[in-house]
Each structure stands twice: as C-alpha cells, then as structure tokens.
N, C-alpha and C positions, 0 to 999 in steps of 0.2 A: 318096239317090242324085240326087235331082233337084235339091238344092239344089249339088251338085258339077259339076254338069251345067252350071250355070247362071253360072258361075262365070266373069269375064274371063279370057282368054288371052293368052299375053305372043306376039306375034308374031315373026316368023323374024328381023325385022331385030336388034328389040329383044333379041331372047333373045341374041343376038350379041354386043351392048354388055354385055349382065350377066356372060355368059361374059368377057370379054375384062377384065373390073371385076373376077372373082374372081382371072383368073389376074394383073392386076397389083398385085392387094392381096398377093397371096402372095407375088409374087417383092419388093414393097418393105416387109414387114413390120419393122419395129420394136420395140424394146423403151426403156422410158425409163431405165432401168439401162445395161445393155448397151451401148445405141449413142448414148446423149445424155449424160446429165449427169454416170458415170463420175468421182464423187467432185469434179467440176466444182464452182467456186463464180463469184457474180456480180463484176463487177470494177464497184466502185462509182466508180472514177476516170472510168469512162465516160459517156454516154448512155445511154439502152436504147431509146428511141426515136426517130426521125430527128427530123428538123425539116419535112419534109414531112408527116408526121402531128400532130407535137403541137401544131405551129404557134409553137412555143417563139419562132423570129427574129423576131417578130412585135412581141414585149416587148422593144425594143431597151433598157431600162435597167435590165436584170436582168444580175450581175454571171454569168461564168463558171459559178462553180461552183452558182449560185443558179441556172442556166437547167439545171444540170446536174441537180440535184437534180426542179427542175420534171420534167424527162423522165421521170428514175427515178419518181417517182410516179406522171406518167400511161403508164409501163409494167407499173407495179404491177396499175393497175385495167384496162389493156387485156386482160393476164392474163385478170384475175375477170370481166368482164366478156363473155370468148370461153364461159371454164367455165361462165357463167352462163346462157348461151344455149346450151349445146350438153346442157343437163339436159334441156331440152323437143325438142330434137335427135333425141338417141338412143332417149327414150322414142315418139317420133314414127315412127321409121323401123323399131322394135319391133313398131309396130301395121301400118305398111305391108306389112311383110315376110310378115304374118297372110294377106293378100289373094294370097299367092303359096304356101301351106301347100301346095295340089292341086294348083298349076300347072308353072312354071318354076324346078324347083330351084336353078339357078345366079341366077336371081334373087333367091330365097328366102337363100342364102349372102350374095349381095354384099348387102346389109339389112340382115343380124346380123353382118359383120365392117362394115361403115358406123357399126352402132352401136355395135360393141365397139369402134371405132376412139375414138367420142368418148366413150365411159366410160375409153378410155387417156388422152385429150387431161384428161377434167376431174381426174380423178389430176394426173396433169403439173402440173395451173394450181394445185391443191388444194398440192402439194407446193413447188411456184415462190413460193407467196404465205408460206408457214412460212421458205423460203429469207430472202425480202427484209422479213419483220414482224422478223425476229433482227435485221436491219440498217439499217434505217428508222425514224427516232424510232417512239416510241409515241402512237398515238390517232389510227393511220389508220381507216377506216367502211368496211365493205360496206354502201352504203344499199337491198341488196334479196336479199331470200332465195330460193337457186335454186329451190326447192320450189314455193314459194308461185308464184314467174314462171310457174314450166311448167304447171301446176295450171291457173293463167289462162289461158296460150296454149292447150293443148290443149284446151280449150272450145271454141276456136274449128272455124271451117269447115278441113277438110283443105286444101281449096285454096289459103286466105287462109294458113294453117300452112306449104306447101311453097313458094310464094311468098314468103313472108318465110326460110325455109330460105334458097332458093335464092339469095336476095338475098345474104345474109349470104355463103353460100361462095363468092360470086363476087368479094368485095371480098375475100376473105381474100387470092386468086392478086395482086390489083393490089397489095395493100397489103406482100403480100414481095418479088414480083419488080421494081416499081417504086421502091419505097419503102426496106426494109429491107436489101434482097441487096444491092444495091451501095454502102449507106454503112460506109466502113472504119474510121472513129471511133468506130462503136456496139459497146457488150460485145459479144465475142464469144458468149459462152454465150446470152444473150439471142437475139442474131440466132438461134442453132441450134434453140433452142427451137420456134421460128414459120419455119425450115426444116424442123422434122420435121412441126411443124404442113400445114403449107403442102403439102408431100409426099401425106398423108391427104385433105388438102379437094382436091387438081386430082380426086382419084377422086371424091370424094363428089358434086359438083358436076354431076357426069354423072348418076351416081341421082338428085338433084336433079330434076333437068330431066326424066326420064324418069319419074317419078313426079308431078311434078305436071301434067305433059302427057296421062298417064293421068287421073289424077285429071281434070282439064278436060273432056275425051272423056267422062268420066261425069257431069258435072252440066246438069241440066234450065239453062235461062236463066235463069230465076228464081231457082234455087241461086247460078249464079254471079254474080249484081247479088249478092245476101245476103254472098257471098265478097267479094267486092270491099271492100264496107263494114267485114266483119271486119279484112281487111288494114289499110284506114285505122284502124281501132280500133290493132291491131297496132301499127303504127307509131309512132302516140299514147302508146302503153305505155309505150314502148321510150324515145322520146324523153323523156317523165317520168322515165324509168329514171336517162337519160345527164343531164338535168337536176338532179336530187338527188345525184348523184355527183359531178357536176361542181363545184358548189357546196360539197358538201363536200370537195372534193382542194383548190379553191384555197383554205379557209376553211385546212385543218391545214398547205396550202406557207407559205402567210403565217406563221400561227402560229411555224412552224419556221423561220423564215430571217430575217424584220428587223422589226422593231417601228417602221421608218423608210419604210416605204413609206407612202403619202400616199392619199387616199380617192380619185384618178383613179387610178395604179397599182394599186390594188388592185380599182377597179371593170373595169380593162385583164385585169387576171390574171384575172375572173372570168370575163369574156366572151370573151377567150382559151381558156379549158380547153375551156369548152358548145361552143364553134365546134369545135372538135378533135374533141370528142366524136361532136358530132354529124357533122361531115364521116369521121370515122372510121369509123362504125357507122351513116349514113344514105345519107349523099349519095354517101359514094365506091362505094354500092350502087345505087342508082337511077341515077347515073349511067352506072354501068357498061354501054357499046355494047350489050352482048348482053341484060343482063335488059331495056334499054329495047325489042330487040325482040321476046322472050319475052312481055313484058308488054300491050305492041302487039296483038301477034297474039292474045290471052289475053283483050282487054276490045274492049268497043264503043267509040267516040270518047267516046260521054258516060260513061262509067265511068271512061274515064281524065281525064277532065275533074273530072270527083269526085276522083279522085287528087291531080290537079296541085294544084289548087286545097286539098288537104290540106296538101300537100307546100312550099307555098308560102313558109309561112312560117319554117318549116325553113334550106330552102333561101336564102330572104335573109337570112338571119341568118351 
C-alpha cells in the first residue's frame, strides 16, 4: 500500500491534456489498409521528397531524372529511418505508461494508443520499404538495426530519451506542413503516407512534452547534468547513424545512374545527402522555436553550453 501511496499524481490541468489526447486519438484513428494505401502504388515518375528536405537543387548538374531518382532514395531511407526510431519510441512510452498503472487512467490509455500508434507507423515503413525494394535497383543497405538502436537508447537516462523523443516529433509537424503538404510535384501516395504520419505525431508531441516535463520535475540536479550528457551522447548516435547511411545512399545513387560523374561531383553528392540528413533528423529539431524553449527552461546556461558546443559541428556542416 505504501509504495501506491507514494506514487506521482497526474494533476487536474494535466489529466485534462491526457483526457482530451484519448478523445482525439479516437475520433482520428486510422488504419493503413482502410484509409491509406488501398491497393495504392508509388508513382516513380515523381519525387518523394521535396527539395527542401533533400536538398537535391543544390546538385545543379544532376540531370532530371537522376535528381529524381536521388529523391526517391533519400525517401526510401527517410522512411527506415522514422521506423527506426520510433522502435525505442513505442517501447519507451510502454514503460512510461507503467508510472500511470495506479494513477490517471486516461493517461495511462493515451501511452498505449501513442505506442500502438507507432508499432502502426513501423508496420507502415516495414511495408513502404518491400513497396519500393520491388522497384528500386537492387543493393540498397539499412546501415542500422532497429533493435540493436533501441537496445542502446533505452540505456540511457529517461530525460535524455524524451528529449530526444520529443525533438524528433516536433520536426516531424515542420517537415509535413512546411515542407511536404504544399509541394504538388511529389507522389501523391508518398506525401499521404507522412500525412497520416504527421496526423499521429501533432498528438504524440503533447505526451512528449508532458512527460518529459514530468520526468524533469523528478530528477535530483545531479541526475539531470548526467541527462544532459546522455542527450549529447544521443545525438552522437543518431548522427553516426545518418552518417553511415548517407554514405551508403550516395555510394549505390552513383553506382545506379552514371559512371561519368567526376571525383568533385561525387565528393558534391556525398556531402549533399549527410547535410540532408543531418538537417532532416538534427537541425530542423533543435532548431525548432519551441524545443529551443523546452530545452532552455530544462538546462542551466552551462549545460546548454555543453550542448551547443556538441551541436556545433553538426550544425556547420
């Protein structure tokens, strides 16, 4: 009894947000059958990614359909790469959900539909990547296994974990409503894909925030310098991640498209993809207005000072 006793409470405001989280998971459920891909196929004449994300205008001497194809691959991996992180996602927000068992059961719901949301989202990416391996030469690479990633991250500190969460689903809303929703040259199927996407994460994003807000509220100062550090590790990961993948996507574009490109074009295409990557999956997160004041209010000046100066070099690149 005493350890139930003991136990945090979801307060009156918060229990509001959770409530308000179940009833709009419920009323925008989805199915990937039913309401998405519906015998849907990819329309390879297209993009799949803008040119705001992949940074493709960049390589002015890449012909049409050689920028076109560029795209479709780094759609391919933006795919694996969402499924990839949303493995330590779901099983993360599994354990959060634990700390709400005695408490707040509408809290305790919107946790286990957050997470069943993103065991629907890695199905999707699991299912999207068989779509486009049928239709994409052969001797594309996942250079990282989703198990193994989550395995690592969840080592880490809670804080440093919903932090980096939360980063993640906040670049998700920039990167559709910015980015993806208003270009009319990109597959359709694609775009919808990362509209249903995109639909799932404005809710998640809330739990987000209100869970690592919690989680903050719980750790000693000490705990949280230790978080902090983990974050930067995090980050560290993540960008190794998009580095070996990058590497390999331009190594097999080349491969696949001209034997005529020259050792400055291709050293171009290399350093193209990584900046994509990285601006996709780092910067267009830490940039993002709000995590910068989430994160603000969350650290002391020299913690975030320890940040930046991670962050650094990232970011000039």
């Amino acid at each position: 009894m005493n350890s139930v006793a003991t136990l945090p409470r979801t307060d009156s405001g918060n229990a509001a947000r959770y409530a308000q989280l179940v009833r709009s998971s419920k009323k925008a459920e989805w199915q990937i059958d039913r309401d998405l891909l519906q015998d849907r196929s990819f329309d390879f004449s297209r993009k799949f990614l803008p040119d705001g994300l992949s940074r493709i205008d960049r390589l002015t001497f890449l012909a049409a359909d050689e920028a076109r194809l560029l795209s479709q691959i780094q759609g391919r991996t933006y795919a694996y790469i969402f499924g990839l992180v949303e493995r330590f996602i779901s099983a993360k927000m599994l354990d959060q959900g634990r700390a709400h068992v005695f408490d707040d059961q509408l809290a305790l719901e919107a946790l286990v539909r957050f997470s069943n949301d993103e065991i629907k989202h890695q199905e999707l990416f699991r299912r999207i990547e068989t779509m486009l391996g049928s239709q994409l030469p052969a001797g594309y690479c996942q250079v990282a296994d989703p198990n193994e990633v989550a395995r690592a991250v969840l080592a880490a500190s809670t804080w440093s974990v919903l932090a980096l969460t939360c980063h993640i689903e906040l670049f998700v809303q920039t990167h559709y409503s910015q980015s993806i929703a208003p270009r009319e040259e990109l597959c359709p199927l694609f775009k919808d894909v990362f509209k249903f996407h995109w639909i799932d994460e404005s809710r998640h994003v809330v739990l987000d925030e209100l869970e690592w807000k919690a989680e903050h509220d719980k750790c000693s100062p000490t705990a949280r310098d230790r978080a902090v550090d983990d974050l930067i590790a995090l980050v560290g990961a993540v960008d190794a991640i998009l580095q070996a993948q990058a590497a390999s996507d331009a190594d097999y574009f080349v491969r696949n498209v001209s034997p005529s490109f020259n050792v400055d074009q291709i050293a171009q295409i290399k350093a193209c993809v990584l900046s994509a990557y990285r601006w996709q999956y780092i910067v267009s997160g830490v940039q993002h207005p709000h995590f910068g004041r989430l994160l603000t209010r969350m650290t002391t000046p020299e913690q975030m000072a320890r940040i930046q100066t991670a962050l650094a070099p990232i970011l000039s690149s």
